[in-house]
Backbone as CSV, one residue per row, in Angstrom:
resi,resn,N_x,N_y,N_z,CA_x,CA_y,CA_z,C_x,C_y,C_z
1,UNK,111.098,126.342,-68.861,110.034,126.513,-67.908,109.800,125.201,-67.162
2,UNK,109.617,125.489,-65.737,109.443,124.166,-65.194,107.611,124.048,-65.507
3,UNK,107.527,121.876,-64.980,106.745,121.637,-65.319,105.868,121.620,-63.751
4,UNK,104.474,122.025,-62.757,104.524,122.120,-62.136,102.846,121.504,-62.048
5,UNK,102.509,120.961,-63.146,101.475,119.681,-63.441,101.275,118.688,-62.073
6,UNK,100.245,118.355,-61.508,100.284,117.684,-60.581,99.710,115.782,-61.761
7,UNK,100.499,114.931,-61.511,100.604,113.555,-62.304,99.724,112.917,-61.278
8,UNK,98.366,112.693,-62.151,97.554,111.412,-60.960,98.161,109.906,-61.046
9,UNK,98.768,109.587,-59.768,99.683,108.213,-59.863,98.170,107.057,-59.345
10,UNK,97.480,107.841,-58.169,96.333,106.527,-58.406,94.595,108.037,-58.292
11,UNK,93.785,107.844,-58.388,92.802,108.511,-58.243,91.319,107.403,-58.183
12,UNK,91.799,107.208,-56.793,90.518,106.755,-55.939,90.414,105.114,-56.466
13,UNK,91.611,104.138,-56.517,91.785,103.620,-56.660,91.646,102.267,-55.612
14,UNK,90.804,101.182,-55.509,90.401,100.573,-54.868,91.062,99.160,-54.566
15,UNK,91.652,98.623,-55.863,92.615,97.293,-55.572,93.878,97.055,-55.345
16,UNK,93.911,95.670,-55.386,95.751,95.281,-55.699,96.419,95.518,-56.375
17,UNK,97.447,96.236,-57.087,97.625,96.619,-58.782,98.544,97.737,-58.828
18,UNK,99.049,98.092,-60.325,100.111,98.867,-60.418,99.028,99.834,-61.081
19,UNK,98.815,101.437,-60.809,98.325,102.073,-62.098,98.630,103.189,-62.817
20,UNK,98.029,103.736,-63.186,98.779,105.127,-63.848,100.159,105.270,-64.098
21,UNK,100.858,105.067,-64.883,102.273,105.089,-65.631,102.537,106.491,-65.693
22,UNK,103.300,107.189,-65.435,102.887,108.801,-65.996,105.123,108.629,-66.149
23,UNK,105.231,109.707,-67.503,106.443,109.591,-67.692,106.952,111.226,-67.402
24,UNK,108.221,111.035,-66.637,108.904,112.288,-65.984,109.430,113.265,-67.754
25,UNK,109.060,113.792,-68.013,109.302,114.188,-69.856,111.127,114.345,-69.663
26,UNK,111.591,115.603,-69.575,112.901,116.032,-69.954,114.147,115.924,-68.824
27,UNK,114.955,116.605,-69.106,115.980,116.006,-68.195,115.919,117.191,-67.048
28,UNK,115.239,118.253,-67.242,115.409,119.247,-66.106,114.038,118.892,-64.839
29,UNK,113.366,118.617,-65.202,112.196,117.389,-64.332,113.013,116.340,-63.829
30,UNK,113.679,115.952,-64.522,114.661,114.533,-63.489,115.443,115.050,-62.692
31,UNK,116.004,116.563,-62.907,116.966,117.172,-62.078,116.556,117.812,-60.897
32,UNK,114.864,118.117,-60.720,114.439,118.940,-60.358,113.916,118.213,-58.993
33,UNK,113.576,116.515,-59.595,112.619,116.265,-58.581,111.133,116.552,-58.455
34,UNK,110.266,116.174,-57.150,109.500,116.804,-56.833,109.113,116.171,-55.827
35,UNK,107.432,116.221,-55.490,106.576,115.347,-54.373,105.998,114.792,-54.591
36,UNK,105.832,113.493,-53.961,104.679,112.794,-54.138,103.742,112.419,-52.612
37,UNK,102.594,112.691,-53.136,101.797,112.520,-52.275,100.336,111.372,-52.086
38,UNK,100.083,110.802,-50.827,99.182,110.190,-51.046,98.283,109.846,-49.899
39,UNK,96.384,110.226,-50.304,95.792,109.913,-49.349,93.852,109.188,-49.141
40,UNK,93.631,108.559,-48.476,92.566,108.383,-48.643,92.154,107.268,-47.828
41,UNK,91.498,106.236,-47.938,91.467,105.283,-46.861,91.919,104.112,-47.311
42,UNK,93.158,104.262,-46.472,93.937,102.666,-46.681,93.376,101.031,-46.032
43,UNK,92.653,101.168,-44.963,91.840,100.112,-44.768,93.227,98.665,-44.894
44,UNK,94.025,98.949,-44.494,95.364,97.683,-44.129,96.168,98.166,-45.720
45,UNK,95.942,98.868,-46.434,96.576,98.546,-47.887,97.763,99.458,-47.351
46,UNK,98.676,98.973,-48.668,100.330,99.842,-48.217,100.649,100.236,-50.157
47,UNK,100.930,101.319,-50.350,100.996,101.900,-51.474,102.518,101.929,-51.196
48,UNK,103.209,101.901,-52.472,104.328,101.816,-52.957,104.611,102.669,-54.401
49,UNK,105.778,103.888,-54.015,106.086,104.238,-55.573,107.034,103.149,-55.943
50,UNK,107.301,103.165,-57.393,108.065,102.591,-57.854,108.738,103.891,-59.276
51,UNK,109.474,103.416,-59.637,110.160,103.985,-60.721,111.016,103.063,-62.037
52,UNK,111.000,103.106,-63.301,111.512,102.425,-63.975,112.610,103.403,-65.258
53,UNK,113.440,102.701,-65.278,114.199,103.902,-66.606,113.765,103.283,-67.916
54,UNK,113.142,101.992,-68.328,112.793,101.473,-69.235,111.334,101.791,-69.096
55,UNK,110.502,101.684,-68.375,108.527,100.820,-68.534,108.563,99.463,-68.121
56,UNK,110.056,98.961,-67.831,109.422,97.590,-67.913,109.699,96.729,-66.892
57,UNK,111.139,97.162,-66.306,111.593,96.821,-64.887,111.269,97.750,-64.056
58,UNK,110.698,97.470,-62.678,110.390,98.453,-61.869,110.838,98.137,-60.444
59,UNK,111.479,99.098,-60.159,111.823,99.080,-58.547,111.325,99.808,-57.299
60,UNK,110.645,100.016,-56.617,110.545,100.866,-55.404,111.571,101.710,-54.898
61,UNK,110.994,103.112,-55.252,112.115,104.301,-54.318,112.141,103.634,-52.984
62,UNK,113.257,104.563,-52.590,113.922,104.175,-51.476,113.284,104.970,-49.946
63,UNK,112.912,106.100,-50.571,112.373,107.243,-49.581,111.914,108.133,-50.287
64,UNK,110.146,108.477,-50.042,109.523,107.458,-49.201,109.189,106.311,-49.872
65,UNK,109.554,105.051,-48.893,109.478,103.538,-49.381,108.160,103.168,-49.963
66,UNK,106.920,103.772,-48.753,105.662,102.662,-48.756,105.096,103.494,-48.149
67,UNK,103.791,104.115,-47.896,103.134,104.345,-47.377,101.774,104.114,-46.994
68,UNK,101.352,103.410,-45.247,100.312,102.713,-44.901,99.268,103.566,-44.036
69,UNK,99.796,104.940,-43.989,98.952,106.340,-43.931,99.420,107.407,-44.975
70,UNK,97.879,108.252,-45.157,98.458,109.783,-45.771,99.828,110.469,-45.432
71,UNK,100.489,110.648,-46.772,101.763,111.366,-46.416,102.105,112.095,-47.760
72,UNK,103.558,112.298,-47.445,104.180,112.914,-48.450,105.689,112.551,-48.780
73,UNK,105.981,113.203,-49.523,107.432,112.781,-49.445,107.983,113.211,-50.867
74,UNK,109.957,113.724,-50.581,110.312,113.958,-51.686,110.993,113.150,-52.814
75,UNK,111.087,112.727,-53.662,111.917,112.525,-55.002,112.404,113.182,-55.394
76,UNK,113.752,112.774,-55.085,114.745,113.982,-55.678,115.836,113.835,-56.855
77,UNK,115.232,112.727,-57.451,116.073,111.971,-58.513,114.834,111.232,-59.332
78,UNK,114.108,111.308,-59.992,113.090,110.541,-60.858,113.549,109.730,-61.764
79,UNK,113.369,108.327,-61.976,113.514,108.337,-63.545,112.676,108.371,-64.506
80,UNK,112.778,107.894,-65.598,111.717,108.206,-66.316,110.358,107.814,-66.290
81,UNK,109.976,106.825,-65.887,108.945,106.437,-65.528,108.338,106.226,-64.285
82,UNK,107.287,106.524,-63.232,106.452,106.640,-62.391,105.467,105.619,-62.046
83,UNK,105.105,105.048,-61.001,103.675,104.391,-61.041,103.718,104.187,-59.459
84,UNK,102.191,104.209,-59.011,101.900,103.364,-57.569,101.766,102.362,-57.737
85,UNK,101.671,101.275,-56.570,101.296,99.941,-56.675,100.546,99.989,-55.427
86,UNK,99.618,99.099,-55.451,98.558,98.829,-53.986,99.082,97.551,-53.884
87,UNK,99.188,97.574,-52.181,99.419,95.867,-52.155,98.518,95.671,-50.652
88,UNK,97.647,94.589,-50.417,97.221,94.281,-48.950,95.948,95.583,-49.134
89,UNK,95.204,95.520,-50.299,94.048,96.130,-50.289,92.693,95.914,-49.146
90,UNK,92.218,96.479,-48.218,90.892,96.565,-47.553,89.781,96.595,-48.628
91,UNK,88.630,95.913,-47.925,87.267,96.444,-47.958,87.088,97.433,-48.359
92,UNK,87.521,98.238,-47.375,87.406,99.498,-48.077,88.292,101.013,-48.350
93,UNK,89.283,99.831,-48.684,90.373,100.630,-49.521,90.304,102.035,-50.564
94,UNK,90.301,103.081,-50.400,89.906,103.774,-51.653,90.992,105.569,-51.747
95,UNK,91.816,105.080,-52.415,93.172,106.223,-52.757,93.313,106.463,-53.446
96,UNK,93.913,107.825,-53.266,94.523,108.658,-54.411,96.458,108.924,-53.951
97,UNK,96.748,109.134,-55.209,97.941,110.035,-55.174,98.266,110.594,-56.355
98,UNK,99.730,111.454,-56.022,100.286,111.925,-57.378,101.663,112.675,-56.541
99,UNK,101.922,113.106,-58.495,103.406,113.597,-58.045,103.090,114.710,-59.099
100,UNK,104.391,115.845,-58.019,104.497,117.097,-58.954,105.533,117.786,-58.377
């Protein structure tokens, strides 16, 4: 059975910072992909997924890279591990995202 859980990567999240770790579970979720989405008021900030196969090295997908408005975008290869990063936070910075 697929998993079709929406993963909060940030929820209303205001600073500079990496948060919510959420791990992709089995191998048919890595095969499967999904979306990630993200929106709220960026106020100059630029959100970044990243992905790690350990927890501990992390790199930025490739597409979508960064996003400095509401968007979306697919992952079509996950690895096991997930997270946003805020970078160039506003005043009044305040976002969400996730993946599913």
């Amino acid at each position: 059975m697929v998993d079709y859980t929406v993963h909060n990567l940030l929820n209303g999240a205001t600073l500079d910072g990496s948060y919510n770790v959420i791990t992709i579970k089995n191998s048919i979720d890595k095969m499967r992909g999904g979306r990630v989405y993200v929106f709220g008021t960026f106020d100059g900030a630029t959100v970044t997924i990243e992905m790690s196969q350990d927890g501990v090295v992390w790199q930025p997908v490739t597409s979508p890279a960064a996003f400095t408005a509401a968007g979306h975008g697919v992952i079509e290869w996950p690895l096991q591990y997930m997270r946003a990063t805020i970078s160039n936070d506003g005043a009044g910075t305040v976002l969400k995202a996730g993946f599913y």
